[in-house]
FIPA-830716 format. One record per residue: residue number from 1; y, x, z of N, C-alpha, C, O in turn. Coordinates in nm, 4 decimals. Layout:
ATOM   lumdo       n_py       n_px       n_pz      ca_py      ca_px      ca_pz       c_py       c_px       c_pz       o_py       o_px       o_pz
ATOM     NUM          Y          X          Z          Y          X          Z          Y          X          Z          Y          X          Z
...
This chain:
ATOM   lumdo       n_py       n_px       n_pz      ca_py      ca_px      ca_pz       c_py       c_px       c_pz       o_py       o_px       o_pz
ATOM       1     1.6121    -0.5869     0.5237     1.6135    -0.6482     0.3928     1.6960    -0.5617     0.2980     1.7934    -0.5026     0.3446
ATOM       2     1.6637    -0.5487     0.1617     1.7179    -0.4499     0.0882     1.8630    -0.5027     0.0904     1.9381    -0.4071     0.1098
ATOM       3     1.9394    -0.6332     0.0765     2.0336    -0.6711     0.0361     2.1343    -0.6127     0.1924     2.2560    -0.5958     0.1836
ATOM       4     2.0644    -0.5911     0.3128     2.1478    -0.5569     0.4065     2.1373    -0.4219     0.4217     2.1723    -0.3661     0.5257
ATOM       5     2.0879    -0.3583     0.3180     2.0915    -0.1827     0.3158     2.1332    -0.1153     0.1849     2.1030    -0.0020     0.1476
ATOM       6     2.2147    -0.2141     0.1172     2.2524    -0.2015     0.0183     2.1927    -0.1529    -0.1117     2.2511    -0.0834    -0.1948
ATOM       7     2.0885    -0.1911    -0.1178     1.9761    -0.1612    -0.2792     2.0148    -0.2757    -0.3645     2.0010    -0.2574    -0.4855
ATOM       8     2.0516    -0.3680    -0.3330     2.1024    -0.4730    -0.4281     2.2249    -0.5069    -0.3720     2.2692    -0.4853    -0.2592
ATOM       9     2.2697    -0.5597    -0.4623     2.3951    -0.6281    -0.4772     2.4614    -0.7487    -0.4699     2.5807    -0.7700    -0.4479
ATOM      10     2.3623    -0.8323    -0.4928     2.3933    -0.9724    -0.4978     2.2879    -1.0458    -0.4260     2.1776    -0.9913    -0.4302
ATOM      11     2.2956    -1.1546    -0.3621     2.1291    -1.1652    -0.2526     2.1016    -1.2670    -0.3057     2.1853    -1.3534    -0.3317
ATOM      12     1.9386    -1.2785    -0.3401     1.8622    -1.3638    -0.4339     1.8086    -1.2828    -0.5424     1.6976    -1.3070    -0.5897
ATOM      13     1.8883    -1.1803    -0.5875     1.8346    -1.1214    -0.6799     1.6842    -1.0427    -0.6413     1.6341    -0.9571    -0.7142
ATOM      14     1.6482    -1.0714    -0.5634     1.4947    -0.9914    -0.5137     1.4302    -1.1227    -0.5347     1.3223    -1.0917    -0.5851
ATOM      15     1.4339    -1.2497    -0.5254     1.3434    -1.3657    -0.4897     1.2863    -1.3969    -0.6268     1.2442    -1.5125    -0.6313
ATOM      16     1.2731    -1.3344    -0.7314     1.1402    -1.3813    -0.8254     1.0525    -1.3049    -0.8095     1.0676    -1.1831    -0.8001
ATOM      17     0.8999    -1.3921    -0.8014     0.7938    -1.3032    -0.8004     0.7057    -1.3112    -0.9238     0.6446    -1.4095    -0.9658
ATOM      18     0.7102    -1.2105    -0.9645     0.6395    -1.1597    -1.0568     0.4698    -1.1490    -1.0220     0.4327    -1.0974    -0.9166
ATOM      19     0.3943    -1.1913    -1.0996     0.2251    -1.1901    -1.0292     0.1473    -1.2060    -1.1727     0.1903    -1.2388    -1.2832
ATOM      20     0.0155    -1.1697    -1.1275    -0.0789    -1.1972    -1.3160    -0.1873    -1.1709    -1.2264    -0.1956    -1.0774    -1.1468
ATOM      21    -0.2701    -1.2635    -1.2477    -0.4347    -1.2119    -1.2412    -0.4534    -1.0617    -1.2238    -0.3547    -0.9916    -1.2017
ATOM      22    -0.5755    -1.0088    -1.2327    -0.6343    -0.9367    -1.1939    -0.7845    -0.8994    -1.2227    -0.8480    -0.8061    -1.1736
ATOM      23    -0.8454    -1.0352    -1.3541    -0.9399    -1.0191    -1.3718    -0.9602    -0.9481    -1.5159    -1.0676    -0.9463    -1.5759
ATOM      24    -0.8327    -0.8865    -1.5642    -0.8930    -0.8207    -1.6761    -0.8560    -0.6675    -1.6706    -0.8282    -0.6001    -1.7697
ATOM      25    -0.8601    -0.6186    -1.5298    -0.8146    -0.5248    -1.4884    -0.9724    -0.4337    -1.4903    -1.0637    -0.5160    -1.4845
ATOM      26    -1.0020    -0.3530    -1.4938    -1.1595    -0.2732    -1.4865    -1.1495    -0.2106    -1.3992    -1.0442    -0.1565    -1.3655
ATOM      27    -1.2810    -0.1999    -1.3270    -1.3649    -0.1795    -1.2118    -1.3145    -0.0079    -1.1883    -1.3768     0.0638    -1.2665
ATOM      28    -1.2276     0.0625    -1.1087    -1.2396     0.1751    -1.1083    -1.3701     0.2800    -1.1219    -1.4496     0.2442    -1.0350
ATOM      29    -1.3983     0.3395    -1.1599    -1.5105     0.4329    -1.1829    -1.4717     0.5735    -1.1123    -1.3749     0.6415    -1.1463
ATOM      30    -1.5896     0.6164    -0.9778    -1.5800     0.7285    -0.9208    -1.6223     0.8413    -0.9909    -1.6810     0.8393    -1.0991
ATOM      31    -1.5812     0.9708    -0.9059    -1.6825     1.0723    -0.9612    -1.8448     1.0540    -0.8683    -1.8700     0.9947    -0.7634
ATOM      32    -1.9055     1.1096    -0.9336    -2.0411     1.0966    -0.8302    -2.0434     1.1595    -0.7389    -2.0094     1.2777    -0.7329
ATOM      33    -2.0934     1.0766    -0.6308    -2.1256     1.1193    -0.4698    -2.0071     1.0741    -0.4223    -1.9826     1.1025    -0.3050
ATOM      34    -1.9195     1.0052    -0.4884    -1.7753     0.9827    -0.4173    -1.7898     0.8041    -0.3698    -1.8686     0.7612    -0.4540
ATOM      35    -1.7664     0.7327    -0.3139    -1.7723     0.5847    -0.2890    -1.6199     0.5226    -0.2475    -1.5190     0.5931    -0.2443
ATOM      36    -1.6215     0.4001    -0.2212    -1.4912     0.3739    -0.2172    -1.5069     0.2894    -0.0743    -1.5939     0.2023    -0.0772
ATOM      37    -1.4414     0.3030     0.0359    -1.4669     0.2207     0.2099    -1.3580     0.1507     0.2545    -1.2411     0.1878     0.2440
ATOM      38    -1.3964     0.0507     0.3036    -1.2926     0.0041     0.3371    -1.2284     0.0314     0.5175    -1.2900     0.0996     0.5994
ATOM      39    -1.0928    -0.0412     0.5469    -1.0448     0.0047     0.6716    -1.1613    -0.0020     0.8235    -1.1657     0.0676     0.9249
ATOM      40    -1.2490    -0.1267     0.7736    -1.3566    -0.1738     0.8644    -1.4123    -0.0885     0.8997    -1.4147    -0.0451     1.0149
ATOM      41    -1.5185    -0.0115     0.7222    -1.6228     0.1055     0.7432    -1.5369     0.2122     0.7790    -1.6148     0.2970     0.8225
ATOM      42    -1.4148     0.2609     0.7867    -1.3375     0.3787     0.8425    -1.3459     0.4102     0.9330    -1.4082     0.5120     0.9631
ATOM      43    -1.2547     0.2961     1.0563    -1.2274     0.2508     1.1780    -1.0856     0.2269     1.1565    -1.0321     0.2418     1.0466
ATOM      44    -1.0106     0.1809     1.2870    -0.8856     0.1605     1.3057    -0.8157     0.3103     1.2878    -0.7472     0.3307     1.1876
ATOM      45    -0.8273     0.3752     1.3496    -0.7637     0.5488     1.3635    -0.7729     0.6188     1.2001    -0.6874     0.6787     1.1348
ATOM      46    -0.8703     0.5936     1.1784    -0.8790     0.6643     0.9939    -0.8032     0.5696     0.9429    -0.7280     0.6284     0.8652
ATOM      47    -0.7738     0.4314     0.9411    -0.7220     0.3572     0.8673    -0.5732     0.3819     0.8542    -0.5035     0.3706     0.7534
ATOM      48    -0.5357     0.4213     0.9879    -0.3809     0.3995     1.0081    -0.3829     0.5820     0.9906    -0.2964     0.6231     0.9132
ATOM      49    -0.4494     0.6621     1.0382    -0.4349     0.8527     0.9359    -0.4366     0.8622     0.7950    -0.3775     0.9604     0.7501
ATOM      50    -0.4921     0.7812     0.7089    -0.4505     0.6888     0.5662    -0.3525     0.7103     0.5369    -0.3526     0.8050     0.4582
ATOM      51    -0.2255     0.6608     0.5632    -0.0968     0.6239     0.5496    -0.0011     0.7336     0.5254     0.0829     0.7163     0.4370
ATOM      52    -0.0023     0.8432     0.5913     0.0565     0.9552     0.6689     0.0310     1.0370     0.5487     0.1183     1.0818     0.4744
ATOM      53    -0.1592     1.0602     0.5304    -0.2075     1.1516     0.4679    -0.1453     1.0901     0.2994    -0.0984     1.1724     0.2208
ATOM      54    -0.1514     0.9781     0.2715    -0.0879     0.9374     0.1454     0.0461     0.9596     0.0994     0.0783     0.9794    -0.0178
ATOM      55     0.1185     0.9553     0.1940     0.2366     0.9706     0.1907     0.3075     1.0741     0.2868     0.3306     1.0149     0.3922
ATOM      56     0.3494     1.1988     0.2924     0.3499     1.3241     0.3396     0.4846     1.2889     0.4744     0.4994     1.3354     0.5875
ATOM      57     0.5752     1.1716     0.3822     0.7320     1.1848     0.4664     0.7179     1.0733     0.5516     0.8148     1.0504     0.6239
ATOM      58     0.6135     0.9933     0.5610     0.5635     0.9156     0.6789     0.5634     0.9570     0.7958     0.5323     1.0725     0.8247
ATOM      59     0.6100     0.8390     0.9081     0.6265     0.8846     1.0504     0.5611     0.7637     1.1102     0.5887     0.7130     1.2190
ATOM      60     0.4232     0.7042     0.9785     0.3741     0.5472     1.0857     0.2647     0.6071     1.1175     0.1786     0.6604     1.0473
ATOM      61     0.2798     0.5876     1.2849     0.1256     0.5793     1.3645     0.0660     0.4955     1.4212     0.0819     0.3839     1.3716
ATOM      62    -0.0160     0.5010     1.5302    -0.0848     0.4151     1.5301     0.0028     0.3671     1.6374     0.0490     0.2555     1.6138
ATOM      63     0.0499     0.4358     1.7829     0.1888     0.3872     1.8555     0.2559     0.2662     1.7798     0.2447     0.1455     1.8012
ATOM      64     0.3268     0.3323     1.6876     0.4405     0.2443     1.6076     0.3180     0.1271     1.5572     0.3499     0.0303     1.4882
């Protein structure tokens, strides 16, 4: 928890959640020939090589 790794200061101060819809947000638009898949159409193994490849200083695998 951030408050036991010291990112905050006072505990509670993380507990408002902030949230808004989502429906006036627009439809991303690809380049062509590009599509968008989800973890299902991937598999498990591409889903969790995802993570790593997004984020370079990642150490989550599929082990962990």
């Amino acid at each position: 928890m951030a408050t036991k790794t010291h990112f905050c200061k006072s505990p509670g101060a993380l507990d408002p959640l902030n949230e808004r819809d989502l429906t006036d947000v627009e439809q991303p638009k690809l380049p062509h020939g590009l599509r968008f898949r989800t973890a299902d159409e991937a598999g498990p193994k591409a889903a969790v090589q995802a993570h790593p490849d997004a984020w370079v200083l990642s150490t989550y695998t599929a082990e962990a």
